[in-house]
C-alpha positions as a Markdown table, in Angstrom:
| # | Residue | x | y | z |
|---|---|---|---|---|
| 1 | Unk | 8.5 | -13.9 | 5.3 |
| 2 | Unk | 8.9 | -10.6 | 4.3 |
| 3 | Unk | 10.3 | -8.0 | 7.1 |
| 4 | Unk | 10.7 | -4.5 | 7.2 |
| 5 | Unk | 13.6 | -2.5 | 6.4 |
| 6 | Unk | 12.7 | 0.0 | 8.8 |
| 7 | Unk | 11.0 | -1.7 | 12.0 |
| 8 | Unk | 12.1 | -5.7 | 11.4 |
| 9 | Unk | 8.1 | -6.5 | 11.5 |
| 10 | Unk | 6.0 | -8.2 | 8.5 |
| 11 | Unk | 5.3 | -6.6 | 5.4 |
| 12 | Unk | 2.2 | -8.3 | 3.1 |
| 13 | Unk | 0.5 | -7.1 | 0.2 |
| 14 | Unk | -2.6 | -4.6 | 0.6 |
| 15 | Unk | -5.5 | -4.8 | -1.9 |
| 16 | Unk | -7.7 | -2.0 | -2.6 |
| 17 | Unk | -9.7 | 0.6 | -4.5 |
| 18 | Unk | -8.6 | 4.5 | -4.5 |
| 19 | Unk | -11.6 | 6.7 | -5.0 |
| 20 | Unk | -10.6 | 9.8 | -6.4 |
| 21 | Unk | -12.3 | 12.9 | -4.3 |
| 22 | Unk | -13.4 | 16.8 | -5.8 |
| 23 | Unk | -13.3 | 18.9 | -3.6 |
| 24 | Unk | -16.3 | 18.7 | -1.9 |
| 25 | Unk | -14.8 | 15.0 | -0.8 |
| 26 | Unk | -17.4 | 13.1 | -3.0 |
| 27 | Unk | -16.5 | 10.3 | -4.9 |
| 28 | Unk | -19.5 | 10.7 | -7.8 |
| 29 | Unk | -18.7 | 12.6 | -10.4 |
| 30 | Unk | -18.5 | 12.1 | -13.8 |
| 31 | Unk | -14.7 | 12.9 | -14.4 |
| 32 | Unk | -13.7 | 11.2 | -11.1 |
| 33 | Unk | -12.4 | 7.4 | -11.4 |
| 34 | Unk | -11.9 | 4.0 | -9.5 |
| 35 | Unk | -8.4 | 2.5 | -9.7 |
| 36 | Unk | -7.1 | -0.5 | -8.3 |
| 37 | Unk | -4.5 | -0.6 | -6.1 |
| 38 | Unk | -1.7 | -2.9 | -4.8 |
| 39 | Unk | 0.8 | -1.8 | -2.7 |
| 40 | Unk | 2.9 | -3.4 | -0.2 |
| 41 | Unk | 2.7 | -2.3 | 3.7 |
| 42 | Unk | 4.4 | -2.7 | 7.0 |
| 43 | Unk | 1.9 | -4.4 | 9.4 |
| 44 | Unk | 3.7 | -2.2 | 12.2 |
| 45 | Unk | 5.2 | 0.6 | 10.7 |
| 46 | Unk | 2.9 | 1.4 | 7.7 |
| 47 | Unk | 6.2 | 1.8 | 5.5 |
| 48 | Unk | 4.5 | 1.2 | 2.1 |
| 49 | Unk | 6.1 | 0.8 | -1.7 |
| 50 | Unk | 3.4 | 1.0 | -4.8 |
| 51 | Unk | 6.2 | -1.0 | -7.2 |
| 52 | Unk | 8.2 | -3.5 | -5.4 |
| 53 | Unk | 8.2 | -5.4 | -1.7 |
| 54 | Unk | 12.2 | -5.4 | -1.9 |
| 55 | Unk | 12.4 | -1.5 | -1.7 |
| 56 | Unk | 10.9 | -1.6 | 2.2 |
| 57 | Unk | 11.7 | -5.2 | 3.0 |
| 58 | Unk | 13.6 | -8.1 | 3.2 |
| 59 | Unk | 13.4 | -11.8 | 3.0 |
| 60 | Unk | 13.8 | -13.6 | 6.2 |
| 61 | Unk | 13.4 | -17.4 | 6.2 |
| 62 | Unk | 13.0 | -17.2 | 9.9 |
């Protein structure tokens, strides 16, 4: 598995969709866009990396 640099606890990958706000906080208009996004995160410590699990985390055959 995959631990933490920082805290030693499990890091997995997050799956998501990043809503870009004006700023009234809404999400609809027409030069506002929906990305996906992948990032790796810390279950614990919410260390995060958006390009590669091996910047927070190493792997531990434990």
């Amino acid at each position: 598995m995959w631990k933490c640099k920082k805290c030693g606890e499990e890091v997995g990958l997050r799956r998501g969709m990043l809503f870009k706000l004006d700023k009234n906080k809404d999400t609809s208009g027409d030069d506002l866009s929906i990305h996906d996004t992948d990032y790796y995160e810390c279950s614990h410590c919410h260390n995060y990396s958006y390009s590669d699990v091996e910047e927070i985390a190493i792997w531990d055959e434990e």
